[in-house]
N, C-alpha and C positions, 0 to 999 in steps of 0.2 A: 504494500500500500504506500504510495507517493502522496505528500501532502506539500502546499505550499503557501506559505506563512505569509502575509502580508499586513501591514501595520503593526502598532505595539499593543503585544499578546502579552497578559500577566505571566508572570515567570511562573507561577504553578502549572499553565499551561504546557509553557517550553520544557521546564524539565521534566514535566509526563511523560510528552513526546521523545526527547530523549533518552531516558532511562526505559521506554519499551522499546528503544531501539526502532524509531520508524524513523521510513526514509522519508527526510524532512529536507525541507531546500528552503531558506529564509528572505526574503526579497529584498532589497536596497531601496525599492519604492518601484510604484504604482509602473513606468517604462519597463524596468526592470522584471518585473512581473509578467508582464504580457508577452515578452522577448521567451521567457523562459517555457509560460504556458506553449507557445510556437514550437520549442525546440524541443520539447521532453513532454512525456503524457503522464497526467495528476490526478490521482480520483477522488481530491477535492482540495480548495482552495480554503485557507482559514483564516476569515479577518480578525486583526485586532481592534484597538483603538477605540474611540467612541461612538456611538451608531451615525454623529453627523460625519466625524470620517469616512463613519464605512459607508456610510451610502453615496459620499461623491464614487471611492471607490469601487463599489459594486455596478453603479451605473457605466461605468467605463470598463469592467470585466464583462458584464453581459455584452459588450458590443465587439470583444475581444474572444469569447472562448463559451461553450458551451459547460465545462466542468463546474460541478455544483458547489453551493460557496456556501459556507458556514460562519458564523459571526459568533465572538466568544463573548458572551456578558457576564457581569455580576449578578443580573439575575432582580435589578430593581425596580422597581415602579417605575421610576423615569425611565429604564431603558426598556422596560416593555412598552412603554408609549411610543418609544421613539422606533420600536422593532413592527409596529403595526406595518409603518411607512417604508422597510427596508426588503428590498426586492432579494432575498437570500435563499435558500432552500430547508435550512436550519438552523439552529444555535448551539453552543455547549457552555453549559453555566462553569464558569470558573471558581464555585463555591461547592466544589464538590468532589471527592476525592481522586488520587493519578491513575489509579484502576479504572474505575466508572469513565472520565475524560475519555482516555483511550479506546473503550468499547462504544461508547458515544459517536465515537467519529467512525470508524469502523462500522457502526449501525449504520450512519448515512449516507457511508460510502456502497457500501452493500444495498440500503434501497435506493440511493438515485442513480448507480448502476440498472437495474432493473426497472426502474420505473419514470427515470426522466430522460426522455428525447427529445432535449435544447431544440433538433430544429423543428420541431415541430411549431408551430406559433398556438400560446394559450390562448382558448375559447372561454370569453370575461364569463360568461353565463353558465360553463361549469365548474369558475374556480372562486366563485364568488358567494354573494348570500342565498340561502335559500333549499342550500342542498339538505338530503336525508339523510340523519346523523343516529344510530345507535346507542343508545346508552344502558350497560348493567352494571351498579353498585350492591355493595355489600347490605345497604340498608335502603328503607323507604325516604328518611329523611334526606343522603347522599344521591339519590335519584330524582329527588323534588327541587336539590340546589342547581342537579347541572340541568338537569331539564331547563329548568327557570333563565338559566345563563342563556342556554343555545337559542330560547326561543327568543330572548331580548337581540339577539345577535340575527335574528328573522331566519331559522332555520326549522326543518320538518322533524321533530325529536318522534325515535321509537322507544319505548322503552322495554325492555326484557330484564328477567331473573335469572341468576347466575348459572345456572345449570340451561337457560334455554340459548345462552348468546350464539353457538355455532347453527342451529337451527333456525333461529332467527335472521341470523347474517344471512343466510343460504337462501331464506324465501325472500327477503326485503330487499336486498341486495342495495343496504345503505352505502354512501361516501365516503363515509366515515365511522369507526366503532370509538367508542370511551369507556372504557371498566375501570373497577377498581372503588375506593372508599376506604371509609373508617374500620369496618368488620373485617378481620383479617381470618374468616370461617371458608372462605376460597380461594384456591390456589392458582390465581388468573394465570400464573405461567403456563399450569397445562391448556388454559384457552385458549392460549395466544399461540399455543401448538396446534392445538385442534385446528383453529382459520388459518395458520397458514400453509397447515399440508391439504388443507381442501384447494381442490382446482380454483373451485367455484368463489370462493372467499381471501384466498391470498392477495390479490393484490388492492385488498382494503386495508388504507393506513386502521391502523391503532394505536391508540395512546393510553397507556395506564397512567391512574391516579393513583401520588403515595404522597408518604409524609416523608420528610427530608431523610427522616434517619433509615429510613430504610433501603441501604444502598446495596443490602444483598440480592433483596426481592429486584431490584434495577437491575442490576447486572445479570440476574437468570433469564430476566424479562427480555431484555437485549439478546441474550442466549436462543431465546426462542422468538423471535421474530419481530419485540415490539418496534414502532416509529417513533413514536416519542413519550413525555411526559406530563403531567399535570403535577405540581404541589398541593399539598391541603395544607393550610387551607387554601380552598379554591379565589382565586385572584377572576377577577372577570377580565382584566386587559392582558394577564397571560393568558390566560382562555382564547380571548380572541386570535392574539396569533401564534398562536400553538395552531387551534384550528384551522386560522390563514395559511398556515405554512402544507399542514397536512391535505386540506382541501385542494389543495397547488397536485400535490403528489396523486391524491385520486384522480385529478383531471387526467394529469401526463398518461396516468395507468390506462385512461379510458382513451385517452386518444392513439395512444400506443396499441393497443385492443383492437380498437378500430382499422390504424392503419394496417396492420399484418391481416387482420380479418378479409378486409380490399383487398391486400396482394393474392393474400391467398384464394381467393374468389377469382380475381385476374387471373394467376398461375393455370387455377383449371379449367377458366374460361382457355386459355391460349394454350395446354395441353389438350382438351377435348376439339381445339378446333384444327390443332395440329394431326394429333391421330385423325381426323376423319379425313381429315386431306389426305394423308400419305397410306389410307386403304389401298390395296393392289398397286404398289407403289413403283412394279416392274414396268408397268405401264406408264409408267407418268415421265413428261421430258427432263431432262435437266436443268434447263430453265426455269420448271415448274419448283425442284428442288433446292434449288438455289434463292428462289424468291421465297420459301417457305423456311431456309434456314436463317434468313434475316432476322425471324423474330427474335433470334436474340441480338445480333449485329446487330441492328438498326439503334440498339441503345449505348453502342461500343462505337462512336462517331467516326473512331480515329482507324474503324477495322476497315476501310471499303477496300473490296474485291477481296479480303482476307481469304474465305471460304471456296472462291472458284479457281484464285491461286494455288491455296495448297492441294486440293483435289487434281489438277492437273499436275502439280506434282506429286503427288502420292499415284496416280493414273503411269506416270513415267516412270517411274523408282518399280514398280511394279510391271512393266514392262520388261524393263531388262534383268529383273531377277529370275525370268521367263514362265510368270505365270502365264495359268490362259486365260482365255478373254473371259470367262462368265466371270471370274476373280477383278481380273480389268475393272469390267463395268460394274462390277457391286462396289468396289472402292472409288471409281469418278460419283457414285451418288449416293454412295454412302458416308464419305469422309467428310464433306460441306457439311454436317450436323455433328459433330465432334464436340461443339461448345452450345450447340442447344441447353443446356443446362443452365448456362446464364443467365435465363430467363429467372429466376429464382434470386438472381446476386443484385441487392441493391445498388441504384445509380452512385451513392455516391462511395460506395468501394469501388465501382467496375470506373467511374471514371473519374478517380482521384488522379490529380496531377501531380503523383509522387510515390516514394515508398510506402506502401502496405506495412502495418503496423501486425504483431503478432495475432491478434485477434480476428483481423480485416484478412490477414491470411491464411488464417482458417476454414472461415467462411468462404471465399473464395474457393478455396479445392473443393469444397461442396457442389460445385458446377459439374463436376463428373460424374461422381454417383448419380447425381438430381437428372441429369441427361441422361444416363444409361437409363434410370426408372419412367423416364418416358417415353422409349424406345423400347422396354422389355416386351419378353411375351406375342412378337410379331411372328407368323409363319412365313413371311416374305424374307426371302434371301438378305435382299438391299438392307431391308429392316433389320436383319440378325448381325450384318456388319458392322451396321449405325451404334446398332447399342454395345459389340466390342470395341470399338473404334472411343463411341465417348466413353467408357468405363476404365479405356486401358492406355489412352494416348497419354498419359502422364508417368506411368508408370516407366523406368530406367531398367539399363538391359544389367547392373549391378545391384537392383534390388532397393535403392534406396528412394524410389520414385513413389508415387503417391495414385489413388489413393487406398490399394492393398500391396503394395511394396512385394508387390511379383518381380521374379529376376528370370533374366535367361530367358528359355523357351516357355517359359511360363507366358509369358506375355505373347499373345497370339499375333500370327505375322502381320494384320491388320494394323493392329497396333502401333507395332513397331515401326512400320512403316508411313502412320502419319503422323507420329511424333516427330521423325524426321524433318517432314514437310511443313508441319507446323512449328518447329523451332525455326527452321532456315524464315519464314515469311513473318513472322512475328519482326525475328531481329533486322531485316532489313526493313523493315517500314515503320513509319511512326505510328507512336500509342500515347496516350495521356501519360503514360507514366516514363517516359524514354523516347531518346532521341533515335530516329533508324540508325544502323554501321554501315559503313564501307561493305559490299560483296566482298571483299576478298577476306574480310575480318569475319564476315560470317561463313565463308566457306571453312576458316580456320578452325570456327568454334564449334562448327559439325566435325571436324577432323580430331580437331582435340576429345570430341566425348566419342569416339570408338571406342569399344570394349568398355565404357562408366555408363557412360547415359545412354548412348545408340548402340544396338544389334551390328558389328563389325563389316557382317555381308551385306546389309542393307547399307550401311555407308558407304562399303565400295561400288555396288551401284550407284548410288546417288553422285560420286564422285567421274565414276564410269560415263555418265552423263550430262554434267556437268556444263558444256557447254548451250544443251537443250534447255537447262533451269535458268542459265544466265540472258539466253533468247527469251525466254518466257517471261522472265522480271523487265529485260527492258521495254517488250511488248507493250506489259503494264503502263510502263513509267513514258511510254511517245502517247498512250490513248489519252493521256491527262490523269493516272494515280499517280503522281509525281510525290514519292517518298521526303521528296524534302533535306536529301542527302548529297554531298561528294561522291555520288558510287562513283566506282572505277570497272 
């Protein structure tokens, strides 16, 4: 966990952090800060200072970096008034032990991981007044104060008994849950386990209510799932943004919901329309297959002709290895679908203008498997290519390839042979994320990965013929795909 400090944080703060040994980075000021957010990734940002500080500086981090920002108070009247107005994702009270601090940011880092997608833009109308809000306390009187609070705050209160809160949550399907009280006769930790290994109920903030001293029941709580806090006695201006902050987080949850909900409704919208198209697909032109592997191209600006490229060369690599022709013609219209999978990889990994972060390239290899599964289970030849073709063209002829790290003749000759073709057309042509090379630099880097990354025999084909590839690229580059390069 990376965290990065900005303004002046009470020293209890700092030496929590460093005495749990987190990787902490300290800012020089507000440039400084935003240079670093650029350079290094932080799964959250921790203001100090005063909340009139923080809020120039929070207003100039949001316009700077999506990572979620924490503000560290004393936890006063005044600065809950002043926290209504500061646009943050959390707080962590500096009144409160180096243990608890640390699981505190850790909690936030962990739910605005999961539940906040910066670019998404908030909808005022679901992070604002009015939402359905849950409430089970230990007693009738602790259920009549928050009640009372939330609905002065103009919002829809449920209320439930402590044994009904997972049942409840699951039919109501509130914004928000608040447990907890004076009665210490239930052990809201197991609750807060119960919602959040429910499908249906996780990704509703929770906030338990405790009395200060009880920093063990916090830290289990944190243990198992909670969002945040309430103190008793109940404060109505922390109330308010306790609940402003959490209300924020059910929004993100809901609109994050939503959006994959869309993709994935798109996804099978554009697999069902893709299978129906490529029924009896023996039959159908190449042109036909080639306008139908754009679906995923068409999102990858930088890929044009990519697909009809390397098909003609995996079409020639396969020539002279002397297959015969039904092999020919199932790999010219089966290899253009190799990256149909992409359809699945968000715009903005597929066309980030730069290096893929660990995470981003993970997701990414998923484009293989996700295209083989669209391609599975055909009884057409073409079709049974297609799907070894995108299941295996990643995979290395030394086993270390992706994404079942088949080596050798495990990798079927399909395969192998349009990985080739797809390495050689990738590297000489521009991509968002890379400049095209010199031909002669990429013929080198097909040469250098015989016997590691390429099939030995296939490379000496591809070399064998070598001149035909270099006709073919420059073909490309007089019709107007102009690479954008010195080739030589």
């Amino acid at each position: 966990m990376k965290i990065l400090v900005l303004g002046d944080s009470p020293l209890g703060v700092g030496s929590a952090l460093a005495r749990a040994k987190m990787d902490m980075t300290v800012s020089s000021g507000l440039t400084h800060a935003i240079d670093c957010l650029g350079r290094e990734r932080f799964d959250v940002v921790l203001l100090g200072g005063t909340p009139e500080e923080a809020d120039v500086l929070c207003r100039s981090l949001r316009e700077a970096t999506h990572v979620p920002i924490a503000f560290v108070t004393s936890a006063t009247r005044a600065d809950w008034r002043q926290l209504v107005r500061l646009d943050v994702d959390s707080y962590v009270p500096d009144n409160v032990g180096e243990q608890e601090i640390v699981a505190r940011l850790k909690a936030i880092a962990r739910r605005c991981a999961t539940t906040t997608p910066r670019e998404l833009p908030v909808k005022a109308e679901l992070s604002g007044n009015g939402r359905r809000i849950l409430v089970a306390a230990g007693d009738e009187d602790d259920l009549c104060r928050v009640e009372r609070m939330l609905r002065a705050l103009r919002h829809t209160v449920t209320l439930a008994h402590d044994g009904e809160v997972a049942s409840a949550a699951a039919r109501e399907a509130p914004d928000l849950i608040v447990l907890g009280g004076h009665q210490a006769t239930t052990d809201w930790t197991e609750v807060i386990k119960e919602l959040k290994a429910n499908e249906t109920t996780r990704a509703i903030p929770v906030a338990l209510v405790t009395p200060p001293s009880a920093v063990a029941e916090r830290l289990k709580a944190i243990e198992a799932g909670v969002d945040d806090f309430l103190a008793m006695p109940l404060d109505n201006i922390e109330l308010q943004v306790t609940v402003k902050l959490l209300l924020r987080i059910a929004c993100y949850a809901r609109q994050l919901r939503d959006y994959h909900e869309d993709m994935e409704v798109e996804v099978l919208r554009r697999t069902s329309a893709l299978k129906q198209a490529l029924r009896n697909t023996e039959a159908v032109s190449l042109d036909t297959i080639y306008r139908l592997s754009r679906a995923a191209e068409f999102r990858d600006e930088d890929a044009h002709g990519h697909i009809e490229r390397m098909s003609h060369y995996s079409t020639a690599i396969a020539r002279r290895l002397g297959l015969d022709e039904a092999f020919r013609q199932n790999i010219l219209f089966a290899s253009p679908l190799h990256d149909i999978g992409k359809i699945s990889i968000p715009d903005s990994i597929l066309r980030k203008p730069g290096k893929l972060d660990d995470e981003e390239w993970q997701i990414i290899r998923q484009h293989s498997p996700f295209g083989a599964k669209i391609l599975e289970d055909s009884e057409a030849e073409i079709l049974k290519m297609a799907h070894t073709i995108a299941a295996t063209h990643h995979e290395k002829w030394d086993g270390t390839g992706y994404p079942h790290g088949l080596k050798g003749e495990e990798i079927p000759f399909a395969g192998r042979i349009a990985s080739i073709a797809d390495v050689f057309d990738v590297l000489t042509w521009e991509r968002p994320y890379k400049r095209p090379v010199p031909l002669e630099k990429a013929f080198a880097t097909i040469k250098e990965g015989r016997g590691s990354h390429f099939d030995p025999a296939v490379v000496d084909a591809f070399f064998d013929i070598e001149e035909e590839i270099t006709a073919e690229f420059n073909w490309w580059k007089f019709i107007g795909f102009d690479s954008d390069s010195d080739q030589s």
